[in-house]
C-alpha positions in Angstrom: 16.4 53.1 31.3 13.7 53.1 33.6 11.8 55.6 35.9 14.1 55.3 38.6 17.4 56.4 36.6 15.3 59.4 35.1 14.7 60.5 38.7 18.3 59.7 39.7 20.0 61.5 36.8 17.7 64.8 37.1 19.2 64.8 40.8 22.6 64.6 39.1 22.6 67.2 36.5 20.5 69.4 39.0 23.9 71.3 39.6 23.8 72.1 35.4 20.1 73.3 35.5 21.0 76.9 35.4 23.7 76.1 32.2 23.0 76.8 28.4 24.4 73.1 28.0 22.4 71.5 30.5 19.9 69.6 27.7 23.0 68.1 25.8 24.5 66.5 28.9 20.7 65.2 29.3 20.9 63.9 25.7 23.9 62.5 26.3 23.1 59.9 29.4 19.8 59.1 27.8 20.4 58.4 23.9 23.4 56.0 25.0 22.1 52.9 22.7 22.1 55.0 19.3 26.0 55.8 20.3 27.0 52.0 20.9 24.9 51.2 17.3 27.9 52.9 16.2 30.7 51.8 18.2 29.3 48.0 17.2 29.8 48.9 12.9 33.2 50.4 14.1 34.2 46.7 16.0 32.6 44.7 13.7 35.0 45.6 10.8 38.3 44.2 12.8 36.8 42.0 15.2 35.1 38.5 14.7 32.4 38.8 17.0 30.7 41.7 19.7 29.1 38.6 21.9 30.2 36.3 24.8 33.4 38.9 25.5 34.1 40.3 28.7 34.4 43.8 28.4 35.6 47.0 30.9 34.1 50.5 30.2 36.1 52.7 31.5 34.9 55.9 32.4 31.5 53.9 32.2 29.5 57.2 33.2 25.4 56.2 33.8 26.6 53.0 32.4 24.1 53.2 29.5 27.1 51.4 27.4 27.5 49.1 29.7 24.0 47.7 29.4 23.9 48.1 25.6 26.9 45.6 25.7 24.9 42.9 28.4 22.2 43.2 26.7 24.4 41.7 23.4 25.1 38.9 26.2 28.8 40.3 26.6 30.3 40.4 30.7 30.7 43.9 31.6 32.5 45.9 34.2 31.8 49.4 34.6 34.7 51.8 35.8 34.5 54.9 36.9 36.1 57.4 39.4 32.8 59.3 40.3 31.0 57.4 42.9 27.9 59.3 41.7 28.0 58.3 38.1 28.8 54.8 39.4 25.7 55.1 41.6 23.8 56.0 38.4 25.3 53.0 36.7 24.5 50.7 39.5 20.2 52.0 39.4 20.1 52.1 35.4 22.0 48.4 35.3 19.3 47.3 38.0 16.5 48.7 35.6 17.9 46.8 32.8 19.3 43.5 34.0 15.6 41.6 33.7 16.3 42.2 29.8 20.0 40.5 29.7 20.7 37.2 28.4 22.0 34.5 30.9 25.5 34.7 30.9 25.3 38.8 30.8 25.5 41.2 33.1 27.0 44.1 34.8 29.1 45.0 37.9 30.7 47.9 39.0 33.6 49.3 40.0 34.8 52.7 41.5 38.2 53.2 40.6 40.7 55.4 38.3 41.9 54.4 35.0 45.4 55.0 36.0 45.0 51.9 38.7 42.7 49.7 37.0 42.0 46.6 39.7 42.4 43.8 37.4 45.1 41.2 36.3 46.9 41.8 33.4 45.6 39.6 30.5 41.6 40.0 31.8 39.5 41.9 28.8 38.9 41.2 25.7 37.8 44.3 24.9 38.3 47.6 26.9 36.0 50.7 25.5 37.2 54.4 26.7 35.4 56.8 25.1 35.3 60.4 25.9 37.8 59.9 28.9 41.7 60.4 28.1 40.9 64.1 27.7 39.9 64.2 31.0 43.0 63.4 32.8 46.7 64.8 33.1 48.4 61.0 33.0 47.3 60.1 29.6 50.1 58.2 29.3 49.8 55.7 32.4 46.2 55.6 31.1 46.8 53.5 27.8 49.7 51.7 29.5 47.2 50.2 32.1 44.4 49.6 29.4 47.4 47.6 27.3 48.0 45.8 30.7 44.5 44.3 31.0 43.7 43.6 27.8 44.2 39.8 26.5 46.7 39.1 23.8 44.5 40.0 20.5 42.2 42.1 22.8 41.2 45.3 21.1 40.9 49.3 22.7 38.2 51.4 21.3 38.6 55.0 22.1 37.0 58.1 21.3 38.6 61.3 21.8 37.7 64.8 20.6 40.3 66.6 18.1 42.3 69.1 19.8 42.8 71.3 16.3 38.8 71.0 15.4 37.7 74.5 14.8 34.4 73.7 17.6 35.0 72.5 21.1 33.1 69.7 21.3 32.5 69.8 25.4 31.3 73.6 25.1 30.4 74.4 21.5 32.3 77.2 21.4 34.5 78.3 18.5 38.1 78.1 18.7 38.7 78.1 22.6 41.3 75.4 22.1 43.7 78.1 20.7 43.9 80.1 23.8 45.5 80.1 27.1 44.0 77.8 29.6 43.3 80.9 32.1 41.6 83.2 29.3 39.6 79.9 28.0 38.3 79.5 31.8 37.1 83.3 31.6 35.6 82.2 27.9 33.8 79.5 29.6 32.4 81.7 32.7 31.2 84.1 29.9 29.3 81.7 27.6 27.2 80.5 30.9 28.8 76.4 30.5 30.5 76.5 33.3 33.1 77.6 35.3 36.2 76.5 34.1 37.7 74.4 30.8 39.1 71.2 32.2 39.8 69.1 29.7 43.3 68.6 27.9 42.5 67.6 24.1 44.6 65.8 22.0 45.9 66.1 18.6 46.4 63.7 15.7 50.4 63.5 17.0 49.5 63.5 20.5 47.0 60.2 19.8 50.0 58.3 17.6 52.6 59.0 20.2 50.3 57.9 23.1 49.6 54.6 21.3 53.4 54.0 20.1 54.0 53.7 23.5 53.2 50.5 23.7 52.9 46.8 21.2 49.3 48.0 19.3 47.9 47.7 16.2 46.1 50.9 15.5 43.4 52.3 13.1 42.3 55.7 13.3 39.3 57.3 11.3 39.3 59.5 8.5 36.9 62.3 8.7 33.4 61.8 8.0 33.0 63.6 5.1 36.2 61.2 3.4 33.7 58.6 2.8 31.9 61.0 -0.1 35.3 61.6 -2.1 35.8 59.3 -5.2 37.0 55.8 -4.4 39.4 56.3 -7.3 42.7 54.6 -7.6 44.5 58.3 -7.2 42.4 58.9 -3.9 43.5 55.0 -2.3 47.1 56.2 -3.1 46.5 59.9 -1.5 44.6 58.5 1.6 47.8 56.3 2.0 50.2 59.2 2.4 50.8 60.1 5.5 50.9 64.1 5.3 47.6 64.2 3.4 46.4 61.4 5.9 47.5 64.2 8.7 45.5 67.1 7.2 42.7 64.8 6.8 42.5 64.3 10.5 42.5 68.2 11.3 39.0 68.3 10.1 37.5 65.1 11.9 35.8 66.5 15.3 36.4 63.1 17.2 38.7 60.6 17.1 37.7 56.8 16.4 40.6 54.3 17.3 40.5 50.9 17.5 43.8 49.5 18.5 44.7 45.5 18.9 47.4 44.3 21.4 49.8 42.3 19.3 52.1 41.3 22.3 
């Protein structure tokens, strides 16, 4: 990320400058490579190799994933329905693209998730993090994402936790548990903004969404699971699927990493 996307992003968030919140949104878009350090340890456990793939972020933001993922010489299309963000995308990409390998690169693409221009069969890996929260057809959402992934294509998706105490979007305490109109007021209160617009989902919500359609799917334990005994009682309790349930109420974002079977 060079001079030029600084400039360009300041001129994007310049509508959050007067918000509490405005310095994580700035972390966000800029610490983008210390993110996709993890998504790659996620992949790397189920898939043979993060190189040489051609790959659709949807929801691609500034596109600082997508040049993380050319600059591991992987094909990448970046997808997003804000023409601004893709804007951003398209100057950060053209800061970046003297640093990819050959056969890498990026192009862009303004479009919704819910109509993604592709052929079915295309990716072999489609990455949608932070994005199914954000829109009202959830549903048609993984169904187009099964659509254009290859046979043996994977999904990774990450997805805040509807029943996690602290709203991950606003910080704030247990705004999930009321109405939507009294969260908005909540929101106007706290100085983040002027409405909640985001519809989380829950450990249920996820499965069903998934079960729609022919994947393979792996969702994360909490964090903190990895510190409990590895014990022969605590492989047989992480295998039930109640206990595996309350686990998942106190994870504060989702990891899934689903393979198309079909």
């Amino acid at each position: 990320m060079g001079k030029d996307f600084d400039k360009a992003l300041r001129a994007y968030l310049k509508p959050l400058e007067g918000f509490d919140n405005y310095q994580n949104w700035w972390d966000w878009y800029k610490n983008t490579e210390q993110r996709v350090q993890q998504y790659i340890k996620h992949l790397q456990e189920y898939m043979p190799k993060i190189s040489r793939l051609k790959i659709l972020d949807l929801g691609c933001g500034a596109g600082g994933v997508c040049v993380s993922f050319a600059n591991r010489n992987n094909r990448v299309i970046g997808l997003d329905l804000d023409k601004k963000l893709i804007n951003l995308t398209k100057i950060n990409v053209s800061d970046s693209e003297d640093r990819f390998p050959p056969n890498a690169g990026v192009s862009e693409i303004l479009s919704s998730g819910i109509y993604i221009p592709f052929e079915d069969g295309t990716f072999d890996l489609v990455i949608c993090n932070d994005v199914v929260e954000h829109l009202d057809e959830q549903d048609a959402l993984i169904h187009e994402i099964y659509r254009v992934l290859k046979k043996g294509g994977h999904l990774y998706l990450t997805t805040p936790n509807k029943r996690y105490p602290v709203e991950s979007h606003t910080g704030l305490f247990g705004i999930t548990l009321l109405p939507k109109p009294l969260a908005d007021v909540f929101i106007r209160m706290s100085g983040l903004g002027t409405s909640f617009p985001v519809k989380l989902v829950s450990y249920e919500n996820l499965i069903r969404l998934l079960s729609q359609v022919r994947f393979q799917s792996a969702i994360n334990s909490p964090k903190w699971d990895k510190y409990l005994p590895n014990s022969r009682l605590m492989k047989v309790i992480r295998k039930n699927r109640i206990l595996e349930w309350i686990f998942n109420l106190f994870t504060p974002l989702y990891t899934v990493l689903c393979k198309k079977i079909k």
